[in-house]
Residue, then its C-alpha position, 0 to 999 in steps of 0.5 A: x444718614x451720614x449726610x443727615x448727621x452731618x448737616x443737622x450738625x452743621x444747622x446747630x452749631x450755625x444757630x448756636x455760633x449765630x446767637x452769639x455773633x448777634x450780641x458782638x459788638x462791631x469792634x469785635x466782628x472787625x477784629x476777627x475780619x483783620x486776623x482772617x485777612x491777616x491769616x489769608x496772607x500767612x497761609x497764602x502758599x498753603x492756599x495755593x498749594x491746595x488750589x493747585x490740586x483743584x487745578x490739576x483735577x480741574x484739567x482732568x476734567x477737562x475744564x473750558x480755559x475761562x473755567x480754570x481761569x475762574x479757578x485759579x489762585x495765585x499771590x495777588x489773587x490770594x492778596x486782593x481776598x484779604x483786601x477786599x475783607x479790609x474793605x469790608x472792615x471799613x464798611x459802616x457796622x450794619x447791626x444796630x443801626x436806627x433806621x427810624x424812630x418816633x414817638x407816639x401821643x401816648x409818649x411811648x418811642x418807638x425804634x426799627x433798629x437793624x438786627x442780623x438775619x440769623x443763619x445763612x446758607x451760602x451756595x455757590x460755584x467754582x470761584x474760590x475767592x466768594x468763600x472770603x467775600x461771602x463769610x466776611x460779608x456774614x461776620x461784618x452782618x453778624x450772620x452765621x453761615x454754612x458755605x457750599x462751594x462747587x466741588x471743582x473749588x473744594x481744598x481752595x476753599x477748605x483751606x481760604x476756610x480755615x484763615x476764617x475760623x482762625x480769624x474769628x477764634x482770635x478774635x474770641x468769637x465762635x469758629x462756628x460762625x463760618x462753616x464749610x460743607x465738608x463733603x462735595x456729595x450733592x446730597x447736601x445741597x439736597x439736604x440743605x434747601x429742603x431740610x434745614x428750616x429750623x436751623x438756616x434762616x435764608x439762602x443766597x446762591x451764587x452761580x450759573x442758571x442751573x444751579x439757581x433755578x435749583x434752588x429756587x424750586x428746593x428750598x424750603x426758606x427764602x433765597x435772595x438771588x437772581x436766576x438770570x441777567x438779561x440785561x437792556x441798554x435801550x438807545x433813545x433817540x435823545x443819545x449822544x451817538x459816541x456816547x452809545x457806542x462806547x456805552x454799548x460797546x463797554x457792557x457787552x464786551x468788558x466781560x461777557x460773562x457776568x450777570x451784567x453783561x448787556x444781552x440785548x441793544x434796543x435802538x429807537x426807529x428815529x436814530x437807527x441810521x446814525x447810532x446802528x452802524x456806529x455801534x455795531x462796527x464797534x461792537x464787530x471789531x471787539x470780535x462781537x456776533x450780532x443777532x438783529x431784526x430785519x432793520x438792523x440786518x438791511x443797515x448792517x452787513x454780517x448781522x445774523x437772524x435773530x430768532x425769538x429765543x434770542x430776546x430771552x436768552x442770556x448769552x454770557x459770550x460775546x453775542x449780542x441781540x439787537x432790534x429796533x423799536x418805534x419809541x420808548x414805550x415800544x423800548x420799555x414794553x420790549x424789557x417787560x416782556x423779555x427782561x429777568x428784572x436784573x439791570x437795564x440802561x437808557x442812553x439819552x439826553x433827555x432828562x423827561x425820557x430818562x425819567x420815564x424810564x426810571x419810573x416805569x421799567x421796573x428793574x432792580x437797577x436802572x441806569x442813565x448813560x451808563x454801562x450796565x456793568x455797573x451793576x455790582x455792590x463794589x461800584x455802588x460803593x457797597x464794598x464786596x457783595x453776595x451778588x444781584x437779587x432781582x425779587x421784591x421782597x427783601x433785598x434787591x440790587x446788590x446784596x451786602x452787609x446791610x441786605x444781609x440785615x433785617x430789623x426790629x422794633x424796639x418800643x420804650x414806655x413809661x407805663x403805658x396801658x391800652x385802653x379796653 
């Protein structure tokens, strides 16, 4: 019953706090952005502080080194969340905007005009720093939203938490508009997806497969989300052979374990002599472990078996899978089967089987002659963003400001009648 209370409470105040962010202006939700980024550098030591006690459980617990390091804040770090809302503030105001209009025979005009979605419950796990990307990126759409940081970030985010509602009070708008899940039962995450329709509008989750898979069978409103990267750079016998081992070597081994991170190398059967060793010593010296086919194993040593689980598995590690495809049709048929829709590469020079790849893998990002580490809502000049929706209804690809938006049609007349 007490999560109950606590969470319908939490649903009112959104929808309450969310019909009045809707009517702001931009000048007024950049305002209270600017006394959040300012208020995250004033209480900087207090944030740290309260970090150093998630630290401290976190090693308790005994935390893998790559988890406490996800975990950890300091100074710069603490200084790049109030850049990064900066940028936001930068961004264009996604409210309002006319995204098309014209005018009917009968002289009425007709508008879509970008509004916010509403209420949006934002689930995510141990990064502190997504409790200022994701709320700014909420206030920047006019979007109220409810955060559930993971447990193991809890007093980091209360207290990244608190420089937001300070920023929107000063500002003259609603605390309520940034809200945090003040418990880390996870009943509320339970009570969250399943029964909070009347008051939150979508759920975006952020995390591990675990986590999203989860929400994707709870909830009961619309998720913008992915439920894994398993993420192609597909070698065409067009490539440049530097340019695919660097390409190659880029996506997988930057950061491993990001949604993406390349998992699987496809190489056609006419360059596998030329581009496989190539590749593959680059990606074996960078501390890589390779999993291919028979034809990779027979044209490079220290490759281990792959199985068939490898082709759908996305290793966040450095692992990499490998086979060698007769042509692109084989390539692009390999993707179907096995991708997650996240993000695929084609390294060719040829500008008719680049386009073939752009039009028929079907991919939320598709890339020529790049590192699929590309895939991220700052490097596509969006500014921060919520993460990487792989669905088709919505948004898709990086999911900022403007995806956080849906529309309207505003329809102006002068009298007109529909004729019986």
């Amino acid at each position: 019953m007490a999560i109950a209370e606590t969470m319908t409470a939490l649903g009112r105040a959104g929808r309450s706090a969310a019909t009045v962010l809707a009517t702001t202006s931009g000048e007024q939700r950049n305002a209270a952005l600017a006394a959040a980024a300012a208020a995250l550098r004033q209480r900087a030591a207090d944030i740290i502080a309260a970090n150093a006690k998630d630290m401290t459980a976190a090693k308790e617990r005994g935390l893998s080194g790559a988890m406490l390091d996800r975990l950890m804040l300091d100074g710069g770090r603490v200084e790049a969340m109030a850049a990064g809302i900066e940028t936001i503030i930068g961004l264009r105001d996604p409210v309002g905007r006319i995204q098309e209009e014209w005018e009917r025979p009968n002289g009425m005009r007709i508008q879509r005009v970008s509004v916010p979605l509403g209420v949006i419950g934002i689930i995510y796990e141990s990064r502190p720093n997504v409790t200022a990307d994701a709320a700014a990126l909420c206030i920047k759409s006019g979007n109220a939203v409810i955060l559930r940081g993971g447990s193991e970030s809890f007093h980091s985010s209360m207290a990244i938490y608190e420089c937001l509602r300070a920023g929107l009070e000063a500002a003259g708008l609603p605390g309520d508009a940034v809200q945090m899940v003040p418990t880390t039962d996870r009943a509320a995450v339970g009570f969250l997806l399943s029964s909070m329709s009347e008051w939150v509008d979508v759920v975006v989750p952020r995390g591990g497969k675990n986590l999203i898979k989860r929400v994707q069978d709870e909830a009961r409103v619309p998720v913008i989300g992915h439920l894994e990267g398993i993420c192609h750079v597909y070698l065409n016998s067009g490539a440049d052979a530097d340019m695919a081992r660097d390409i190659v070597l880029n996506a997988k081994m930057r950061r491993t374990g990001i949604c993406g991170a390349a998992e699987t190398v496809l190489v056609d059967r006419a360059a596998a002599d030329t581009l496989l060793p190539l590749v593959c010593d680059a990606l074996q010296a960078a501390g890589c472990e390779i999993r291919g086919d028979e034809t990779v194993a027979s044209l490079v040593s220290d490759v281990v078996p792959a199985t068939e689980e490898d082709w759908s598995t996305e290793y966040l590690d450095a692992i990499i899978s490998m086979r060698v495809v007769d042509d692109i049709d084989a390539a692009i048929a390999h993707i179907r089967r096995y991708g997650s829709g996240h993000t695929e590469s084609i390294i060719t020079g040829d500008s008719d089987a680049a386009e073939k790849f752009f039009r028929e893998v079907d991919s939320a990002i598709v890339l020529n002659n790049a590192s699929t580490q590309f895939a991220d809502g700052g490097e596509f000049g969006m500014g921060a963003e919520i993460g990487i929706a792989t669905g088709r209804i919505h948004a898709r690809g990086p999911v900022g400001a403007d995806q956080l938006t849906s529309y309207k049609y505003v329809v102006r007349g002068s009298g007109q009648v529909r004729p019986s």
